[in-house]
N, C-alpha and C positions, 0 to 999 in steps of 0.2 A: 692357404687357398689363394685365389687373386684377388688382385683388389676391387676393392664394392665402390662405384661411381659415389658421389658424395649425394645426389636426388636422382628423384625419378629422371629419366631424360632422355631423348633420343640416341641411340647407338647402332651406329653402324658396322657388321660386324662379317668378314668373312670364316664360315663354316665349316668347309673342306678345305684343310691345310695339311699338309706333308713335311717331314723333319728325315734326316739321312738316316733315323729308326727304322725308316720304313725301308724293308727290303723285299726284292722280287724272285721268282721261283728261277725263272730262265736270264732275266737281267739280273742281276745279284744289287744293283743299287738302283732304287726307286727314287728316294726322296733324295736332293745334293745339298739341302741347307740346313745349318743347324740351329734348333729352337733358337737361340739368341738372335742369329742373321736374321729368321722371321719375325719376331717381335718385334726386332729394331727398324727392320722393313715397313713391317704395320705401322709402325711410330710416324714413319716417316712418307707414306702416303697417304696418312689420314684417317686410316680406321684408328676403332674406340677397342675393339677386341677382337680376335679370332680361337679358333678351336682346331686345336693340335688333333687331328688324327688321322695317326699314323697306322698303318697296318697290323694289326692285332697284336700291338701293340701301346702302354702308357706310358712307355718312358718319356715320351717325347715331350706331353705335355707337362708331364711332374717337373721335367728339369727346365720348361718355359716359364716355371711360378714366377721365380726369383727373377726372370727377367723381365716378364711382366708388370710384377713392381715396381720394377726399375724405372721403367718407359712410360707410367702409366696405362699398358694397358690390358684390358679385360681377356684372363686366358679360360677360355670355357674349356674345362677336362675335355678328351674325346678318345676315339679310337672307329677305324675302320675294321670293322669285324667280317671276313669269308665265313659267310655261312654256307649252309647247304646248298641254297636254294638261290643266292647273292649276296651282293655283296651292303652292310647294312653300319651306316654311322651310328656309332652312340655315343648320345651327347650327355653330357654332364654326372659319368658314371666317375668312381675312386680308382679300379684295380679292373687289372686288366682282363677282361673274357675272352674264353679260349676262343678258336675258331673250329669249323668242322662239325657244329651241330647243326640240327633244322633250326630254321626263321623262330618259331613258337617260342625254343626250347631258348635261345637267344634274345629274345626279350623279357624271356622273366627275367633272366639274370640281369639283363637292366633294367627293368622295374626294381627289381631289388634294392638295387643300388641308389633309386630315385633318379634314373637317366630319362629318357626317350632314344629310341629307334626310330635313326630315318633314313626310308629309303634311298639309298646312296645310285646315282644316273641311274635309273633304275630300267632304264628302254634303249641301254647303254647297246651300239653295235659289238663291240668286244662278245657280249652275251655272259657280262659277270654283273649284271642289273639283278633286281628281284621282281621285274617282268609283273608279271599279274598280283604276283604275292606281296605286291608297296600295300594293297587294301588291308593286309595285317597290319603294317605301322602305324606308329604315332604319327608320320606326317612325311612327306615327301617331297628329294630336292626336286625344284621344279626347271632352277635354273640350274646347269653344271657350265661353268665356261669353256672349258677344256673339250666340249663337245663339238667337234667341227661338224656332225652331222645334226643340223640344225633344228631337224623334225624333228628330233628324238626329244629335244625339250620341251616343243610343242604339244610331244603326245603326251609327255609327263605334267604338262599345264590340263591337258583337256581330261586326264586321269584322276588327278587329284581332284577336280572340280565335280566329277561323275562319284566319286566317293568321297567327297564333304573331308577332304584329309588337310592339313595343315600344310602349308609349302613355305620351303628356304633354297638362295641362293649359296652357290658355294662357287671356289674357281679351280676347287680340284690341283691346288700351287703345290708344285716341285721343288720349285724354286723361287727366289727371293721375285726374279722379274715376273712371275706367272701371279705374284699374290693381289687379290685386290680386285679381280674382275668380275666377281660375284658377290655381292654385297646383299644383306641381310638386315635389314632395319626395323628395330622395335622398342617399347617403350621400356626401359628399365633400368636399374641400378646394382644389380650382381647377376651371379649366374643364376642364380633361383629364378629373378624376375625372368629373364633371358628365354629358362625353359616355361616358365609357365606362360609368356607369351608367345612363344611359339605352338604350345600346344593349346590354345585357344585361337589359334591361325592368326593373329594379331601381327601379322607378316606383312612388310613392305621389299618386293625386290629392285636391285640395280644390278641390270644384267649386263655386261658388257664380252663380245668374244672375244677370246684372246687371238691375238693374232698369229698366223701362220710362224712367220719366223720366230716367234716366238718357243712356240712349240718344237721347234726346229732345233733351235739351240738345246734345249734340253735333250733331246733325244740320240744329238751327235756324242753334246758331256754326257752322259746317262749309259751311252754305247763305249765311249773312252774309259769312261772309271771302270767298265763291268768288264773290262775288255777278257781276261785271262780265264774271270769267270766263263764268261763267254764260250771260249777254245775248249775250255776243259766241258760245258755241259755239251757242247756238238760234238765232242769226240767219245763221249758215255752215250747220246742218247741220239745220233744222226749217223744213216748209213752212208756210205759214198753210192750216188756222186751229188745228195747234197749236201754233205758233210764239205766236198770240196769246193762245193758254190757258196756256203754261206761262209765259209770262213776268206773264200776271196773277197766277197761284199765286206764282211768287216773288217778286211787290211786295209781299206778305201777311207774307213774313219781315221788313219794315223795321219791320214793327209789334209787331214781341216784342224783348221783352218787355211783356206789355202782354196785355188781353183773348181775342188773337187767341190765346196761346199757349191757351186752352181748345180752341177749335180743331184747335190743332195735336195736342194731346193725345188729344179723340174719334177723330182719324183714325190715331193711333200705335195704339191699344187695339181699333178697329175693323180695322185691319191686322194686329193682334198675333190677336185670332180669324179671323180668315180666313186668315191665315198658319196658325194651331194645326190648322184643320180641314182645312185643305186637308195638312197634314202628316198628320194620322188616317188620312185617306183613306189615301195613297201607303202610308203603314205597314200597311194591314190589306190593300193589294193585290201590299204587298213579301211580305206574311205568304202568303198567300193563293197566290201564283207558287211560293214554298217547297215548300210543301205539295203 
């Protein structure tokens, strides 16, 4: 297992981490760091622990133990599990639970296991949140960093509060530079302590957004390593003529570094207001339904 802090004592810990285990349906690589590169990241920004979970998948964390150890620091088991219903962290489970069942059917298997279920961004714009269904979990992220649309963690604050749920920060890391902007602070000395203070809401968050370019880079390397993937899933499952648009949009990533990343950048920050305004809306007509 990981290592147990030597006393009780405060730990700072990001929750939602990604390892290159993690892989995507239509991008074929999700996460680009490997457990090691994250650990040794953690090390060296300052966290006490993080928690490997990667897309329905355990590998990631199992092979982070050893380097855990190494680094000193706290690797809490985890895994991101696609459920039916969304998408749901479980924290501190052994073996890996399949995905594709309902929410219900998905926490027993981690009760089983002695984990907790939490709901992962759960008001998530994508719409792979578990939306109204976080009231079944153990507890929910309240902070996700990786949320450019800023309400959405807002609503997920005023959610957990309306149903008495536990909340944790996470920053949702790809990579090595994304780890660390969600933080999770609580009083304890292994992972036992970890979960049972979380599930007594004994949670302090540090939320921090990640920044634009940040996210940026990840998505250009993300669209380079998946590149062929890529080609081959728009030539099975896209007809022309967008089959022909999107494969000229993605000849556009062989040229970044390089002029084109201007580019790429106008259309992140032009995404990032239309994503913000389009999130105002919904918030003044969530407000607005209240009432």
């Amino acid at each position: 297992m990981a290592r147990a802090i030597s006393k009780v004592t405060v730990v700072i810990l990001d929750l939602h981490v990604h390892t290159f285990y993690s892989k995507g349906r239509r991008i074929f690589h999700d996460g680009l760091a490997s457990p090691k590169q994250m650990v040794k990241q953690a090390k060296r920004i300052g966290l006490d622990g993080i928690s490997i979970t990667d897309h329905n998948t355990t590998e990631g964390w199992k092979e982070a133990r050893q380097y855990g150890k190494k680094y000193g620091i706290l690797i809490i088991p985890g895994e991101e599990i696609d459920t039916v219903d969304g998408h749901l962290l479980a924290l501190g489970i052994q073996e890996t639970i399949k995905p594709g069942m309902i929410l219900e059917d998905t926490l027993d298997e981690i009760h089983e296991q002695g984990g907790l279920g939490i709901a992962a961004h759960p008001f998530d714009i994508a719409g792979c949140g578990l939306r109204s269904f976080a009231r079944l979990t153990d507890g929910l992220e309240a902070f996700n960093a990786m949320n450019i649309d800023r309400v959405i963690n807002r609503k997920a604050k005023r959610f957990a509060r309306r149903y008495s749920l536990p909340v944790t920060a996470g920053s949702d890391a790809h990579t090595t530079d994304m780890l660390g902007y969600g933080r999770t602070e609580v009083r304890a000395n292994d992972v036992d302590g970890v979960l049972k203070e979380i599930k007594r809401g004994h949670t302090i968050l540090h939320e921090r957004y990640m920044p634009t370019h940040v996210i940026l880079n990840y998505s250009v390397a993300r669209l380079k390593l998946s590149y062929f993937y890529l080609l081959d899933y728009m030539d099975h499952n896209y007809k022309w003529p967008k089959r022909y648009v999107g494969k000229k949009i993605l000849s556009l990533v062989d040229k970044s570094p390089g002029t084109i990343d201007y580019l790429f950048r106008i259309i992140a920050y032009l995404g990032l207001i239309a994503v913000s305004s389009y999130a105002m809306l919904r918030e003044f007509l969530y407000l607005f339904k209240e009432d």
